[in-house]
C-alpha positions, 0 to 999 in steps of 0.5 A, a space after each residue: 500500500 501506498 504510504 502516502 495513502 495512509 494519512 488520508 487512511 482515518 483506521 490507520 490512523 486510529 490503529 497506529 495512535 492506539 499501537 502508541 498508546 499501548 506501547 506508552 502504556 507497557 513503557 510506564 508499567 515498566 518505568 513504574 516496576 523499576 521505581 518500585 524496586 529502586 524504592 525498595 532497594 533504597 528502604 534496605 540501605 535506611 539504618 534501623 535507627 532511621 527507620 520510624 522516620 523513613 516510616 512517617 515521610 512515606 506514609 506522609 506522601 501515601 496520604 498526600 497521594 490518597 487526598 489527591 485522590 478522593 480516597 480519603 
């Protein structure tokens, strides 16, 4: 098919913004599993004598999060 023909081509079209969108979609989740780990990983390195402050600043950002959205 003619490539050119595809910008006329409005299903074309559709399919490849929701191709994009999917990929950005799968990119994210993978992003956001990574942080998670980095997390994770850096809760491991925090002294025990620092924990109950590590503890309180990440419940802090998890009500912050939650008042931004409606759950509480």
């Amino acid at each position: 098919m003619n490539p050119l023909y595809n910008i006329w081509n409005y299903n074309y079209i559709q399919q490849q913004a929701q191709q994009q969108y999917h990929q950005n979609q799968v990119q994210q989740v993978l992003d956001t599993a990574q942080k998670l780990q980095d997390y994770l990983d850096n809760v491991d390195k925090v002294d025990p004598a620092y924990q109950s402050a590590m503890t309180a600043a990440c419940c802090a950002v998890l009500a912050d999060y939650a008042k931004k959205h409606g759950i509480i």
